[in-house]
C-alpha positions as CSV (number, residue, x, y, z in Angstrom):
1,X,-92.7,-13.7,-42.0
2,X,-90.8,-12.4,-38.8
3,X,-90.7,-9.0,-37.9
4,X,-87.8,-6.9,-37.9
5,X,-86.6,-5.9,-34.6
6,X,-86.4,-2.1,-34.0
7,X,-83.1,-0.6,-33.1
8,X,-82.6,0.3,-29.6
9,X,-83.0,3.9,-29.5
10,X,-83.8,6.9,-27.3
11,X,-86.8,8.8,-28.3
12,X,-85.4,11.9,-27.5
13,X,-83.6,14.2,-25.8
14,X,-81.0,13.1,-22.6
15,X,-81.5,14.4,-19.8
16,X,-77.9,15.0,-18.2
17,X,-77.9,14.6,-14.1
18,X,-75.5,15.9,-11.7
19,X,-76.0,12.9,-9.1
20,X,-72.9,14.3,-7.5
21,X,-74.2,17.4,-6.0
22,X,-77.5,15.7,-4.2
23,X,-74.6,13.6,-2.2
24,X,-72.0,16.8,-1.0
25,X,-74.4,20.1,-1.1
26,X,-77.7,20.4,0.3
27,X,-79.9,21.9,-2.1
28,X,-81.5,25.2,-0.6
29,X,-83.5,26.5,-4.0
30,X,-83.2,25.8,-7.7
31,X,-83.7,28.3,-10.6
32,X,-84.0,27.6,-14.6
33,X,-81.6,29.0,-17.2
34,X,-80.8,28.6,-20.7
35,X,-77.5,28.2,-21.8
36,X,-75.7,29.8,-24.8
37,X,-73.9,26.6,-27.0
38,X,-72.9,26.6,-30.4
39,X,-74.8,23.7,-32.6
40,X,-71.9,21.1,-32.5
41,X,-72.4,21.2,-28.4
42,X,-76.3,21.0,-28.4
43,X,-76.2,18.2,-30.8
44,X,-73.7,16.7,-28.2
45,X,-76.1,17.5,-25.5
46,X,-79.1,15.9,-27.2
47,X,-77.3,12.6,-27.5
48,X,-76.4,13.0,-23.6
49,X,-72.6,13.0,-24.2
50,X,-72.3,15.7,-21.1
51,X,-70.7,15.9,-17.7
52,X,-71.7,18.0,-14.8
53,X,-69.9,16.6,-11.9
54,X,-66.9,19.3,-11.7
55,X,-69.4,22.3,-13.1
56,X,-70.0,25.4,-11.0
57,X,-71.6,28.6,-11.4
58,X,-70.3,32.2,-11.2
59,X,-71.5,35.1,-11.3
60,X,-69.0,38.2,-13.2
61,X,-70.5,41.8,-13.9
62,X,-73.6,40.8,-13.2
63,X,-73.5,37.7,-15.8
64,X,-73.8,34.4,-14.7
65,X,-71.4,31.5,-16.2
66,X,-70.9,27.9,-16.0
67,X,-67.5,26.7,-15.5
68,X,-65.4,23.4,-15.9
69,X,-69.1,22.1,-17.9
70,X,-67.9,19.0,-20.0
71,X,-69.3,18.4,-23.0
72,X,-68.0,16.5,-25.5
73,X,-66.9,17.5,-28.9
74,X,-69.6,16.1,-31.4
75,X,-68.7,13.6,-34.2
76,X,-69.5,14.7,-37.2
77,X,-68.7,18.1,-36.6
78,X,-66.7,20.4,-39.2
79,X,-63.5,21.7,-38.0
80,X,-64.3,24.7,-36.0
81,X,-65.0,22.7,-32.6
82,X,-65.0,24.4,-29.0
83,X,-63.3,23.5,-26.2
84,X,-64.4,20.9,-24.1
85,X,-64.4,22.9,-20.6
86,X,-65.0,26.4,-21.6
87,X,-67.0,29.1,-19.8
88,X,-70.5,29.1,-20.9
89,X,-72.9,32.1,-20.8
90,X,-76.5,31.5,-18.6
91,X,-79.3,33.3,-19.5
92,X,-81.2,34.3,-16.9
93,X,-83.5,38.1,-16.1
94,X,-81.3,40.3,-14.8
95,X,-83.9,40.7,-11.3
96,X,-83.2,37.0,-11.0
97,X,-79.6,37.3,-11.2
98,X,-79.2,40.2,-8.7
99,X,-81.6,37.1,-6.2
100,X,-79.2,34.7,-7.1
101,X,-76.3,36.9,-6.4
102,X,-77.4,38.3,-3.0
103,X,-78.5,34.8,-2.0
104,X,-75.1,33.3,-2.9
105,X,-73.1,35.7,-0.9
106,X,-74.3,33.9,2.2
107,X,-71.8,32.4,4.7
108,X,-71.3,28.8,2.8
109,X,-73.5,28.9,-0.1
110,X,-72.3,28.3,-4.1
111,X,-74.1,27.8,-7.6
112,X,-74.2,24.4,-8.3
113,X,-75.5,22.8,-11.9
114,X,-77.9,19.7,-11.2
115,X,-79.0,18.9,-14.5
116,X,-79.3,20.0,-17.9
117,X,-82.2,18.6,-20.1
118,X,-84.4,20.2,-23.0
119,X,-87.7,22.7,-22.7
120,X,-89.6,23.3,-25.8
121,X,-86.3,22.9,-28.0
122,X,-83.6,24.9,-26.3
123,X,-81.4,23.9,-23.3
124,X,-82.0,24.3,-19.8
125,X,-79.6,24.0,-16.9
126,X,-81.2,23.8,-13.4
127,X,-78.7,25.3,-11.1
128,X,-79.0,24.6,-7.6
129,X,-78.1,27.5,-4.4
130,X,-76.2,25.0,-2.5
131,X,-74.6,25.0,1.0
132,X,-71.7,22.0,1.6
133,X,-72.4,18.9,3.9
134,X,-70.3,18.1,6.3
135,X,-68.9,14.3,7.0
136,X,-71.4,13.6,9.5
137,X,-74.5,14.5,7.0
138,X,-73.2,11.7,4.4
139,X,-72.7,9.3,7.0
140,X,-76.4,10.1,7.8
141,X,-77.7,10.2,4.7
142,X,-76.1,6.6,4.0
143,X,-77.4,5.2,7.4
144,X,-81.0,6.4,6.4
145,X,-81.2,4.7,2.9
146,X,-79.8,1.2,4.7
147,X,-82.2,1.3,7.2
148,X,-84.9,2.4,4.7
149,X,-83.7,-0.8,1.8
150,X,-83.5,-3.3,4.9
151,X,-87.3,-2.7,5.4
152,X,-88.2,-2.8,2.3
153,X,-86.0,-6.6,1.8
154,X,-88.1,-7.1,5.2
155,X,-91.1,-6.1,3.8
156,X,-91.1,-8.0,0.7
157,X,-89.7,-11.1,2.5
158,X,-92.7,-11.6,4.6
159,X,-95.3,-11.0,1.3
């Protein structure tokens, strides 16, 4: 008797990527905060149905918030569903804020969110202190990885 064949699953949680900011910011430090959702959004989250491409970071009375954070509305939720792009509350100490804050008040640098994945059950968004590329940087970066995969076609041609 054949076996059945298992369905094609994830075996957990997705981890959502902002691939975006790696390319226009240059990442100076990263820092580690929980984010307040409602359950609809984290169940959204879990099956990786977010975007983080437009997201920033802000910081408002000494809070810190994510803005323009996409995530989309889940299923099988009831009829009380949250916007789509609203402001979200980090959770961060409020020492690590104040770092954050003085550190982002630099000539050039912004909050950016890299990724949001799971730690022990709750969700965590890394948020990078970012300062912009100019043209010249991407056009560098580009050069770099095409001179980089042509050795490594060259390398695996002569093997």
């Amino acid at each position: 008797m054949a076996k059945a064949k298992k369905l094609d699953r994830q075996e957990g949680p997705a981890t959502i990527q902002n691939r975006r900011a790696r390319f226009d910011y240059i990442i100076e430090e990263s820092f580690e905060a929980g984010i307040v959702l409602v359950g609809s959004e984290v169940k959204s989250l879990y099956r990786g149905r977010a975007n983080l491409t437009d997201a920033y970071c802000q910081i408002n009375n000494g809070e810190l918030f994510v803005f323009e954070l996409d995530i989309e509305p889940y299923d099988h939720a009831s009829i009380f569903l949250q916007p789509r792009r609203r402001e979200r509350k980090l959770l961060m100490h409020r020492h690590e804020i104040e770092l954050i804050e003085r550190k982002s008040r630099e000539k050039g640098y912004t909050l950016i969110p890299l990724k949001a994945y799971f730690k022990n059950g709750r969700v965590k968004l890394e948020i990078g202190l970012a300062r912009g590329k100019k043209q010249f940087d991407k056009r560098e970066q580009i050069k770099e990885k095409d001179t980089r995969r042509e050795k490594e076609q060259a390398r695996n041609l002569k093997i």
